[in-house]
C-alpha positions in Angstrom: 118.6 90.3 107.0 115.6 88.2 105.6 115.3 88.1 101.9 112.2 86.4 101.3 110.3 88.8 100.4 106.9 88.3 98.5 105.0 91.4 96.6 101.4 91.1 96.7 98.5 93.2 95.8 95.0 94.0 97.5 91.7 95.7 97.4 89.7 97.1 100.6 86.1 96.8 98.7 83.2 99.0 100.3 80.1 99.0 98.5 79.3 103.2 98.4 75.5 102.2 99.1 75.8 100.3 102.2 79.4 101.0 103.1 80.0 97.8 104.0 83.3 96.1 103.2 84.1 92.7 101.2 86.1 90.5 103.4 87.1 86.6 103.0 88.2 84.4 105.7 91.5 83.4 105.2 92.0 79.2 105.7 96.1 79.9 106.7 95.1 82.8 109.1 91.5 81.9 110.0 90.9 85.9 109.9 88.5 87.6 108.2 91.2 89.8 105.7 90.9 91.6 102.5 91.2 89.6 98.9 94.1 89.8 97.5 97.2 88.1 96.4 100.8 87.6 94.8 101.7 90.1 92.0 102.4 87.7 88.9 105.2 88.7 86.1 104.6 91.0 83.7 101.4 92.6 86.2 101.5 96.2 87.4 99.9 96.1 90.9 96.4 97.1 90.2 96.0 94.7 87.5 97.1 91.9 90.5 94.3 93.4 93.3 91.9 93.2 90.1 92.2 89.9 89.2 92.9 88.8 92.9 89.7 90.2 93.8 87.9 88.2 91.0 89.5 85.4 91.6 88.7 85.2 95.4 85.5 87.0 95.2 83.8 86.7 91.9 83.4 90.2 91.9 84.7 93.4 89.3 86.0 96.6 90.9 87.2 99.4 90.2 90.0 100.7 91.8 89.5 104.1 93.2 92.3 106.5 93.4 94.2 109.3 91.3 97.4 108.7 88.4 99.8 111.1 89.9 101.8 113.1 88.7 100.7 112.3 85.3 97.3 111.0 84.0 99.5 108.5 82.1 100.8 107.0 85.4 99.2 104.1 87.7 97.1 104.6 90.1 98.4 105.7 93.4 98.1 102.8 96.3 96.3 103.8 99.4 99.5 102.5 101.0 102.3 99.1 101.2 102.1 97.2 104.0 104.5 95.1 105.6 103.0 91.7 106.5 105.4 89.1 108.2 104.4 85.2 108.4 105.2 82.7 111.2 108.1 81.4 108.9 109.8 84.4 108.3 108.6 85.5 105.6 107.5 89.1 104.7 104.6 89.7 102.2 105.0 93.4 100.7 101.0 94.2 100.1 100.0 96.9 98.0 96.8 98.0 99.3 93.8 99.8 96.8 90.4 101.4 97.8 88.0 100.2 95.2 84.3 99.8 94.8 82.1 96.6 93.3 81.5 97.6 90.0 78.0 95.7 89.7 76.0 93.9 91.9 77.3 90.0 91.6 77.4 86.7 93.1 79.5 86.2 95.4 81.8 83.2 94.6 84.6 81.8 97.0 87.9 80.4 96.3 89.5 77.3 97.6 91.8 79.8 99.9 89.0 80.9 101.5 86.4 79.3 104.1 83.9 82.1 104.2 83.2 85.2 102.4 80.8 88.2 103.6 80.2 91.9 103.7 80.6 93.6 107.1 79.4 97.1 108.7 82.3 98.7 110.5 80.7 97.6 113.6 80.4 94.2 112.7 84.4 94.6 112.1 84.8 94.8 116.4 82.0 91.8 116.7 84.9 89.3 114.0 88.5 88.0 114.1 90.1 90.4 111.7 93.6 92.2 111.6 93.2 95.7 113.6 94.4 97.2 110.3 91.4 96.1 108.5 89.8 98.4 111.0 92.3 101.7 110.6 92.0 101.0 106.6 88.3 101.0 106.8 88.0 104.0 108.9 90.6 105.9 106.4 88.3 105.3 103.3 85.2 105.9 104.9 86.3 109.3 105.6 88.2 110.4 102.4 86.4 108.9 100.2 82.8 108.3 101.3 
């Protein structure tokens, strides 16, 4: 059974004007993926797609979502997916909805090659991961 298991966090950005998503290119995948990134210790998983985001992005967002049960709790992931790498290893992502909080520059990484926004059409037109596509159909619907 294969232990290595990373936990990582993300954000699938859409800005609720254009309803275009955020996507970077990814230089160890050469896709087009959503930011996001390792959860560090002593971070609760939205505070990890946050900062993630920032980091790869230069953008703020909020995270959109409910606390269940309690208002107290954290906000409920959109879902955990299971990504495995060439080597073996598996990267638990938890995946977040969120919005751009402000209109900002846009400001790449060095584990990026491109960054850009993308229509849902323009998703069938790039090299992405069919889930980007399922994701971004799923929050179009429930929550735009």
């Amino acid at each position: 059974m294969n232990r290595n298991r990373e936990f990582c966090a993300s954000a699938y950005i859409i800005d609720p004007v254009t309803k275009k998503i955020l996507l970077v290119r990814h230089k160890e995948h050469d896709r087009w993926t959503q930011p996001g990134g390792h959860i560090e210790e002593g971070e609760i998983p939205e505070e990890a797609a946050v900062r993630e985001v920032y980091e790869e992005t230069g953008i703020k967002i909020k995270i959109l979502g409910e606390h269940f049960p309690r208002e107290e709790d954290y906000i409920r992931p959109l879902g955990i997916q299971r990504n495995r790498s060439n080597n073996g290893e598996t990267f638990i992502d938890i995946i977040y909805p969120a919005i751009p909080i402000r209109d900002m520059e846009l400001k790449m990484n060095d584990e990026s090659t491109d960054i850009n926004w993308f229509s849902r059409e323009e998703l069938d037109t790039i090299n992405v991961f069919e889930d980007i596509k399922i994701t971004m159909d799923y929050i179009l619907r429930k929550y735009f």
